[in-house]
Backbone as XML, in Angstrom:
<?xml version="1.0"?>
<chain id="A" units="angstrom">
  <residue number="1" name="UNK">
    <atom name="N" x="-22.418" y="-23.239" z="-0.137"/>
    <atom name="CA" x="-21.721" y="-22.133" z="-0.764"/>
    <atom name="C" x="-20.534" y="-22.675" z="-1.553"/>
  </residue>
  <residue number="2" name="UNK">
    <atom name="N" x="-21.112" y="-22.578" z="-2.749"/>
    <atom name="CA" x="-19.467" y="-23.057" z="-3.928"/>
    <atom name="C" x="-18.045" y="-21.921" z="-2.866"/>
  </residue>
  <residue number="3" name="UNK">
    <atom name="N" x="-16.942" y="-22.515" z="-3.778"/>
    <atom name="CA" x="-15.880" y="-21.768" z="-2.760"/>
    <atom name="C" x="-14.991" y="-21.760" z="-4.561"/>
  </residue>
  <residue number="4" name="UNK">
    <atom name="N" x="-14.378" y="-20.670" z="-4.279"/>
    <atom name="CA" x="-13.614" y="-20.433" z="-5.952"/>
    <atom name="C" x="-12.024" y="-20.366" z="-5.655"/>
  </residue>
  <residue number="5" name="UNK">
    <atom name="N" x="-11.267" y="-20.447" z="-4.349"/>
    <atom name="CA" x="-10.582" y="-20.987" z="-4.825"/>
    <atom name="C" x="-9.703" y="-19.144" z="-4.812"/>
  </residue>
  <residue number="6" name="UNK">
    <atom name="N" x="-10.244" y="-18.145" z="-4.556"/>
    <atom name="CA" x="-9.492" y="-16.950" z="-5.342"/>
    <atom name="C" x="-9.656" y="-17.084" z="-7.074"/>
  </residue>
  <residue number="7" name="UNK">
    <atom name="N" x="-9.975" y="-17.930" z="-7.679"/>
    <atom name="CA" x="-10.368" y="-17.650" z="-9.133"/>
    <atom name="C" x="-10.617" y="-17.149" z="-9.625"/>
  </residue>
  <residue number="8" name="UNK">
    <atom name="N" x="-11.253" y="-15.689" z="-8.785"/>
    <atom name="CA" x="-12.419" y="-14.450" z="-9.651"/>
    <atom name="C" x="-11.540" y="-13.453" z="-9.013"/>
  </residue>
  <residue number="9" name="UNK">
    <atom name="N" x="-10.610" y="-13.267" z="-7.881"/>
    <atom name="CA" x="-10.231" y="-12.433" z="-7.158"/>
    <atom name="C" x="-9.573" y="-11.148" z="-8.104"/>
  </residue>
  <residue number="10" name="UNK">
    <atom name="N" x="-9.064" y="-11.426" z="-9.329"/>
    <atom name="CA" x="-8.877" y="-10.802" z="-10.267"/>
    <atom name="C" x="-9.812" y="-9.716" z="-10.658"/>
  </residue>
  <residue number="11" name="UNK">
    <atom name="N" x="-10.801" y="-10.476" z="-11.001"/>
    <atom name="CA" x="-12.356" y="-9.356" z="-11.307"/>
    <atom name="C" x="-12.670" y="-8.577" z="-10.142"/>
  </residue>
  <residue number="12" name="UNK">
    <atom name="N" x="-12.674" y="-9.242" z="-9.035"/>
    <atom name="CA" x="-13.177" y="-8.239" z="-7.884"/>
    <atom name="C" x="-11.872" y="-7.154" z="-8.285"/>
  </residue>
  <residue number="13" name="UNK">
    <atom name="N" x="-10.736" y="-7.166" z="-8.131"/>
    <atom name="CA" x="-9.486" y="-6.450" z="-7.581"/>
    <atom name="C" x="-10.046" y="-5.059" z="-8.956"/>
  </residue>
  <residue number="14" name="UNK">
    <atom name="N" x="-10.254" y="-5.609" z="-9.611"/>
    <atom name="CA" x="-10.435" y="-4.843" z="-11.098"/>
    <atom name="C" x="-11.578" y="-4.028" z="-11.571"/>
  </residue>
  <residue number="15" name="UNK">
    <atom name="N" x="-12.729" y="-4.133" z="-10.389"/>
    <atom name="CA" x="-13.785" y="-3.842" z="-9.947"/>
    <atom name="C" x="-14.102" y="-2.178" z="-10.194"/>
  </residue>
  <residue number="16" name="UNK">
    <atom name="N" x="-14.848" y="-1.642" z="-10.839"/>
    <atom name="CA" x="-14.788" y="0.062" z="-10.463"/>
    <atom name="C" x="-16.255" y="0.166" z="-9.898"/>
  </residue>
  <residue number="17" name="UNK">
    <atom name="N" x="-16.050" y="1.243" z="-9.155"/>
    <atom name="CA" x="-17.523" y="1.595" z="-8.117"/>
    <atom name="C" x="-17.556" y="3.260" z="-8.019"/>
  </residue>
  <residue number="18" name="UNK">
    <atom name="N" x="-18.451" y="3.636" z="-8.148"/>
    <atom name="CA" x="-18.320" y="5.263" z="-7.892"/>
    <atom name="C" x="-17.436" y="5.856" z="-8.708"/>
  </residue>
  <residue number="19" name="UNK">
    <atom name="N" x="-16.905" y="5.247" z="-9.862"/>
    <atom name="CA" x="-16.122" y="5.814" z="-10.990"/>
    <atom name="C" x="-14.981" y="6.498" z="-10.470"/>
  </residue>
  <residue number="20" name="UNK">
    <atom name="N" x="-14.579" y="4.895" z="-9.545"/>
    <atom name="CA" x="-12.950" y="4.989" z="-8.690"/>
    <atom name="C" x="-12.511" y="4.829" z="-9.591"/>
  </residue>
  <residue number="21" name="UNK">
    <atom name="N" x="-11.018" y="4.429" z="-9.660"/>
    <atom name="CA" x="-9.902" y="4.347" z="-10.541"/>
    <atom name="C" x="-9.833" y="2.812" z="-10.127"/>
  </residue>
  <residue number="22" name="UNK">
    <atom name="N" x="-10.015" y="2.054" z="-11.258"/>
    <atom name="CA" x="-9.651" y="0.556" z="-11.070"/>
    <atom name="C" x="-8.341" y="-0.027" z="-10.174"/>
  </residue>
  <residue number="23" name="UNK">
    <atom name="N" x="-8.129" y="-0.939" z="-9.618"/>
    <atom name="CA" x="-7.080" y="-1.104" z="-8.598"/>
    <atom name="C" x="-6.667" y="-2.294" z="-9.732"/>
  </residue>
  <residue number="24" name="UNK">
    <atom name="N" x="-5.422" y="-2.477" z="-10.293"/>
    <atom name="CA" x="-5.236" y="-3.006" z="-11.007"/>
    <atom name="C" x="-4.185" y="-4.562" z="-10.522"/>
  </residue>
  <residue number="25" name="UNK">
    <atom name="N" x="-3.666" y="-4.081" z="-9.330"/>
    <atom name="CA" x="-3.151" y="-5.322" z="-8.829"/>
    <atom name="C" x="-3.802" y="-5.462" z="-7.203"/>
  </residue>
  <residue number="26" name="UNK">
    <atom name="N" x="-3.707" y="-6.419" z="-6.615"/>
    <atom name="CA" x="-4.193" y="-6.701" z="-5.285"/>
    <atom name="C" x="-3.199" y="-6.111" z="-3.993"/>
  </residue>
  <residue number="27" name="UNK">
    <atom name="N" x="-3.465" y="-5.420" z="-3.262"/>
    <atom name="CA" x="-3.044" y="-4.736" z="-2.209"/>
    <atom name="C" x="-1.820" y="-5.728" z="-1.581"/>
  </residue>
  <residue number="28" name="UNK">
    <atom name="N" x="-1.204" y="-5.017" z="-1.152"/>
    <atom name="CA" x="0.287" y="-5.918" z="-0.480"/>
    <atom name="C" x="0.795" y="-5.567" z="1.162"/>
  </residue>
  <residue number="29" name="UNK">
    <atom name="N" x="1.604" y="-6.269" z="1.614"/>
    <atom name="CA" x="1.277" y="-6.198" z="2.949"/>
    <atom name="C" x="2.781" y="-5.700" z="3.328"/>
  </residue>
  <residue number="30" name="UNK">
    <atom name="N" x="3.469" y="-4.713" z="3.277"/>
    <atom name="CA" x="5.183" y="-5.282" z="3.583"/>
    <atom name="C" x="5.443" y="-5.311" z="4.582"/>
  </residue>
  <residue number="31" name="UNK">
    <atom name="N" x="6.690" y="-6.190" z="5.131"/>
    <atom name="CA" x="7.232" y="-6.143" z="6.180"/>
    <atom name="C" x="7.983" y="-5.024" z="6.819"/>
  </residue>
  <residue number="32" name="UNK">
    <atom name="N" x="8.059" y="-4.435" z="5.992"/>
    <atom name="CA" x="8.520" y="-3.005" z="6.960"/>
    <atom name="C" x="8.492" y="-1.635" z="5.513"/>
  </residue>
  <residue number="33" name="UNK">
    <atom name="N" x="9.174" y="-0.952" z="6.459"/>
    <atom name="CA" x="9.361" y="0.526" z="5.489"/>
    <atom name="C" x="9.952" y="1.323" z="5.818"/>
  </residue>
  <residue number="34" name="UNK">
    <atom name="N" x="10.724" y="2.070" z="4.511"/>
    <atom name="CA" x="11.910" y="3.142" z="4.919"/>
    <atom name="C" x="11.631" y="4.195" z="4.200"/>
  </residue>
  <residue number="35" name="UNK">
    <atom name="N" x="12.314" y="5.317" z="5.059"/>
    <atom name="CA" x="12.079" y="6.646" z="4.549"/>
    <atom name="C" x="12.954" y="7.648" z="4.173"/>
  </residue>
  <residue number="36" name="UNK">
    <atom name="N" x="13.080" y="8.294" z="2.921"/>
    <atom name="CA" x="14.247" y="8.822" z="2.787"/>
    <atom name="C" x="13.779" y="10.699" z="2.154"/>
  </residue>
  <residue number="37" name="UNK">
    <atom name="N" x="14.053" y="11.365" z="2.639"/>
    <atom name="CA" x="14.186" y="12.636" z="2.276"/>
    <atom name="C" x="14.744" y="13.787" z="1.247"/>
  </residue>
  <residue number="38" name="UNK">
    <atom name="N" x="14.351" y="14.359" z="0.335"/>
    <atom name="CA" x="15.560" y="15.220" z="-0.818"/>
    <atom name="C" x="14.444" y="16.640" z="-0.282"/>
  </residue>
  <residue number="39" name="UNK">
    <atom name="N" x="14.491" y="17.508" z="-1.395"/>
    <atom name="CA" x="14.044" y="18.718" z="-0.990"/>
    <atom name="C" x="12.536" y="18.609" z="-1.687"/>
  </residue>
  <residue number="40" name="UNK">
    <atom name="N" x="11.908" y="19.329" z="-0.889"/>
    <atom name="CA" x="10.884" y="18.731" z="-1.305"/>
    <atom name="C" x="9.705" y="17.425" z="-1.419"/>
  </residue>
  <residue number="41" name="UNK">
    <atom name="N" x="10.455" y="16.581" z="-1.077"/>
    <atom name="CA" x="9.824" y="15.347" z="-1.486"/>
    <atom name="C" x="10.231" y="13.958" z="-0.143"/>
  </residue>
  <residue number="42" name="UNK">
    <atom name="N" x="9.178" y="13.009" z="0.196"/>
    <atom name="CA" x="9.751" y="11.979" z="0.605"/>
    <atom name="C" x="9.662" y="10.527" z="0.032"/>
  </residue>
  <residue number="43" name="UNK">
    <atom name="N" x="10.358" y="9.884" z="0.072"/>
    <atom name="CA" x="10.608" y="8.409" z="-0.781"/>
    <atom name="C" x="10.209" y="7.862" z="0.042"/>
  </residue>
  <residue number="44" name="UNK">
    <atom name="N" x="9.155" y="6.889" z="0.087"/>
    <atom name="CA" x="8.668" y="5.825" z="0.919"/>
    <atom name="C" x="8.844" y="4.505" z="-0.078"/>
  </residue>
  <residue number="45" name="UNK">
    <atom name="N" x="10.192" y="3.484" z="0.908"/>
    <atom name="CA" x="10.532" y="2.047" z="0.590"/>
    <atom name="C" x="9.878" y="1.478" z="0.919"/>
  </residue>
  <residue number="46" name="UNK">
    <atom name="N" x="8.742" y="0.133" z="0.249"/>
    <atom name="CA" x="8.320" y="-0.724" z="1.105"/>
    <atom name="C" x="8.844" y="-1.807" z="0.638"/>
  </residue>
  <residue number="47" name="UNK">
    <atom name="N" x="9.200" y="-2.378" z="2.294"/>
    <atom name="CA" x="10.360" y="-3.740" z="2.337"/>
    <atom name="C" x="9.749" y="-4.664" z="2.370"/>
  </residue>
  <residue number="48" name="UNK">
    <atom name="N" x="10.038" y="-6.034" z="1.874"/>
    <atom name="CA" x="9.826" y="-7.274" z="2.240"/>
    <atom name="C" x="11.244" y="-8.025" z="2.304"/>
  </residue>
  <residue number="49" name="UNK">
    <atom name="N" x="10.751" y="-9.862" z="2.672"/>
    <atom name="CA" x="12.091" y="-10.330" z="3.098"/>
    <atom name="C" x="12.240" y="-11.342" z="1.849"/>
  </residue>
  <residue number="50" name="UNK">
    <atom name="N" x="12.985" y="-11.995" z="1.574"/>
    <atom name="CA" x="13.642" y="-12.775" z="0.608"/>
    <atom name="C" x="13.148" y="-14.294" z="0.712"/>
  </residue>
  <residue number="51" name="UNK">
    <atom name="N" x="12.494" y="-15.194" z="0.620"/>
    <atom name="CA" x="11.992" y="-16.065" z="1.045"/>
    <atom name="C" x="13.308" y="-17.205" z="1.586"/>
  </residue>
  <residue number="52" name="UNK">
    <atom name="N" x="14.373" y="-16.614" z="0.646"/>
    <atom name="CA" x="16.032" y="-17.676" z="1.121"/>
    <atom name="C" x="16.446" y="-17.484" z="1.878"/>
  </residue>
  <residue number="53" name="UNK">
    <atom name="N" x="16.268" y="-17.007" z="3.080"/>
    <atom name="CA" x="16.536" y="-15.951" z="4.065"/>
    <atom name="C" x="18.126" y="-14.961" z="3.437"/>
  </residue>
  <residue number="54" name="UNK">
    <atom name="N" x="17.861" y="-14.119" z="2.581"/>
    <atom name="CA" x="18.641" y="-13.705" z="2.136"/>
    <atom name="C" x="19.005" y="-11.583" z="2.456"/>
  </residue>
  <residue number="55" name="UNK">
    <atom name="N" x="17.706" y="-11.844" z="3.414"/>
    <atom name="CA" x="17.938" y="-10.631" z="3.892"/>
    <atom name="C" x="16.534" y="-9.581" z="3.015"/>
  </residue>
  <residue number="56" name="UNK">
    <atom name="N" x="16.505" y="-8.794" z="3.696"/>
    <atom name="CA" x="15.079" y="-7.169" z="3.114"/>
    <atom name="C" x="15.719" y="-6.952" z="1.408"/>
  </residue>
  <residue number="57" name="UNK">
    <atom name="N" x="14.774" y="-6.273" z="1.307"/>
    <atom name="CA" x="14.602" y="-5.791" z="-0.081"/>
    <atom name="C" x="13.346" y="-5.177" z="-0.296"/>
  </residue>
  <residue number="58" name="UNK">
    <atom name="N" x="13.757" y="-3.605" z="-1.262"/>
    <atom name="CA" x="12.959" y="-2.905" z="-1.661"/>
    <atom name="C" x="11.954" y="-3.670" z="-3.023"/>
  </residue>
  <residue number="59" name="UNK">
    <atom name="N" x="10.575" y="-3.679" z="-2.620"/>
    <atom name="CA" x="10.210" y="-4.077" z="-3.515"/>
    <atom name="C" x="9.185" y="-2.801" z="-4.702"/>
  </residue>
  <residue number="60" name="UNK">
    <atom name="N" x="9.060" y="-1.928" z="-3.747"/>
    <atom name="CA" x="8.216" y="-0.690" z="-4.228"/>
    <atom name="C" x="8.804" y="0.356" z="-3.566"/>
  </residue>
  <residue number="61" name="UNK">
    <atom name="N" x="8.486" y="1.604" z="-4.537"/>
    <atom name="CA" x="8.613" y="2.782" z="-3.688"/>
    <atom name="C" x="8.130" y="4.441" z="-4.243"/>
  </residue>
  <residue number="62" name="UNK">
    <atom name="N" x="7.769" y="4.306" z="-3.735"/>
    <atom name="CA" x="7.009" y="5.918" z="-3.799"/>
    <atom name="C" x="7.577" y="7.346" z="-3.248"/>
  </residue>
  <residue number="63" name="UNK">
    <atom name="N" x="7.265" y="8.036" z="-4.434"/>
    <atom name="CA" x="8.265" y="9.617" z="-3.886"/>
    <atom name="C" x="6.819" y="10.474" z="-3.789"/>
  </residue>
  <residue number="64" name="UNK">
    <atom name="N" x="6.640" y="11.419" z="-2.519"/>
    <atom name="CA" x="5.388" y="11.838" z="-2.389"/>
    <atom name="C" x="6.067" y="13.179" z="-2.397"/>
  </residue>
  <residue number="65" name="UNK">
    <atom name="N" x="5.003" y="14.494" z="-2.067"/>
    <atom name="CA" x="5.462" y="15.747" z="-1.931"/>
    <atom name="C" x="4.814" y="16.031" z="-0.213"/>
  </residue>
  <residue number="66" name="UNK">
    <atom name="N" x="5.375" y="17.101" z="-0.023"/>
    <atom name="CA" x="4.552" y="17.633" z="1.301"/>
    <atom name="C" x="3.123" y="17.745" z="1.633"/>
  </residue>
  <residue number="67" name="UNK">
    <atom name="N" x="2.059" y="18.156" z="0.428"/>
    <atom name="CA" x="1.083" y="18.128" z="-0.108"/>
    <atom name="C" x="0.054" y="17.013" z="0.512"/>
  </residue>
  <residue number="68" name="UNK">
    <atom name="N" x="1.388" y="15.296" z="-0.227"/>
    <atom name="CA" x="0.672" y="13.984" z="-0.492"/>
    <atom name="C" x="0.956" y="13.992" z="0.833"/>
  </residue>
  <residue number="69" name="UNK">
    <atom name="N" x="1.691" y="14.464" z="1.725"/>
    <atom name="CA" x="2.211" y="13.904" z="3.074"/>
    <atom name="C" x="0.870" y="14.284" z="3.720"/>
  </residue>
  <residue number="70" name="UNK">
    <atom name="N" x="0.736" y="15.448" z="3.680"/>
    <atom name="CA" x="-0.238" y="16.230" z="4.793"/>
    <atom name="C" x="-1.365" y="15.718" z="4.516"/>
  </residue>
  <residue number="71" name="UNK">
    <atom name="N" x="-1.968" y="14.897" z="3.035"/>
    <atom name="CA" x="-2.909" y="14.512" z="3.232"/>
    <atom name="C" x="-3.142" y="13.195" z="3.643"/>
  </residue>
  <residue number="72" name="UNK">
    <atom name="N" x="-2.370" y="12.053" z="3.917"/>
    <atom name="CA" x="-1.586" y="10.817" z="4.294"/>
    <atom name="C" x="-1.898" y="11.104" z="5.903"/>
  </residue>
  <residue number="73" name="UNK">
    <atom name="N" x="-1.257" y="11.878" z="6.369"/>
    <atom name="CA" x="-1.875" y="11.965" z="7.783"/>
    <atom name="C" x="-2.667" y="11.981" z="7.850"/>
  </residue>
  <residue number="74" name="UNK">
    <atom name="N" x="-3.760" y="12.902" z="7.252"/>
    <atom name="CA" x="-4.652" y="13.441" z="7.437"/>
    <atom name="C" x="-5.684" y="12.208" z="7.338"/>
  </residue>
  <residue number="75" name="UNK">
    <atom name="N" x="-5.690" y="11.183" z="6.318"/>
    <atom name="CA" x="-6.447" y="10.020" z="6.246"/>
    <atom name="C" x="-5.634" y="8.927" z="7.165"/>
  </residue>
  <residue number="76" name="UNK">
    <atom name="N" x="-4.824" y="8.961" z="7.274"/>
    <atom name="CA" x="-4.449" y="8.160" z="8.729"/>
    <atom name="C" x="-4.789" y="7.783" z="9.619"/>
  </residue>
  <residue number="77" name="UNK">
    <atom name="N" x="-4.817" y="9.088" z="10.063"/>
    <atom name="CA" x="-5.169" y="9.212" z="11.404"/>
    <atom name="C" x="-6.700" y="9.314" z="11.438"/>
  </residue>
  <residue number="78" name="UNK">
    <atom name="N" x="-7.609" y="9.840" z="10.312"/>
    <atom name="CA" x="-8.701" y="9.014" z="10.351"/>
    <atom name="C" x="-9.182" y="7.458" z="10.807"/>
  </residue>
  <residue number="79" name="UNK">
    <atom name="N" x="-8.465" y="7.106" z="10.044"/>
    <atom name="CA" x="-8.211" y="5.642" z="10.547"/>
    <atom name="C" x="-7.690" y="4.838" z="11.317"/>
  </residue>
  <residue number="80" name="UNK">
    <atom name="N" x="-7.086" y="5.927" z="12.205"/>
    <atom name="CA" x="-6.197" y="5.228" z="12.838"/>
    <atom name="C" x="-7.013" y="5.457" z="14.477"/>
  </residue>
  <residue number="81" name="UNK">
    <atom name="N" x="-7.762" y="6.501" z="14.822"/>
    <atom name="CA" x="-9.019" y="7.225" z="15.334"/>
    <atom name="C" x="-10.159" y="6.258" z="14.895"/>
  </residue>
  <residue number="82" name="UNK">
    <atom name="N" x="-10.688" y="5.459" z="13.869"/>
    <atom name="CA" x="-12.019" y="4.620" z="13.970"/>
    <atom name="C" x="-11.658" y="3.513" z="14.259"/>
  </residue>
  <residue number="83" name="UNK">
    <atom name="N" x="-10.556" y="3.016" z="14.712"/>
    <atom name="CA" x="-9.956" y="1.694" z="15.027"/>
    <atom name="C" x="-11.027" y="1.099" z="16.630"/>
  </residue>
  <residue number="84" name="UNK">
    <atom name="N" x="-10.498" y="2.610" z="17.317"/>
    <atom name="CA" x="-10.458" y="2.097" z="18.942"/>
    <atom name="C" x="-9.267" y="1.578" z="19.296"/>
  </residue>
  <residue number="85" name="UNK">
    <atom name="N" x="-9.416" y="0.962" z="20.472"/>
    <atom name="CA" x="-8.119" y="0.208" z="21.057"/>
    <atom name="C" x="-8.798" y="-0.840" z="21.190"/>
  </residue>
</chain>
């Protein structure tokens, strides 16, 4: 089996199937996450750390509605239910 190295990982990431919406960068893992509240809406920070040990930092963040929330659980806990223990 040739081995690539991640070389193509680009094309896969960029991949459409079932006339999804292309994923245009590769999924990320953060080290943590914060949550912040206004009316209406919640801000989800996702943190990572500084490689200088220079301490967290927001690197993304997303403002959802009640809507995106309820459905966020709702696939969650799907998943979080086909796991097992």
């Amino acid at each position: 089996m040739k081995k690539n190295n991640g070389k193509n990982m680009l094309g896969k990431v960029n991949e459409v199937k079932y006339k999804e919406p292309a994923r245009m960068q590769p999924p990320v893992f953060p080290l943590g996450m914060r949550f912040g509240f206004a009316k209406n809406m919640c801000i989800l920070d996702f943190l990572d750390q500084q490689n200088d040990g220079g301490g967290r930092y927001c690197f993304y963040s997303v403002a959802i509605t009640k809507e995106y929330a309820e459905e966020m659980i709702k696939n969650l806990s799907k998943f979080i239910e086909s796991q097992g223990d």
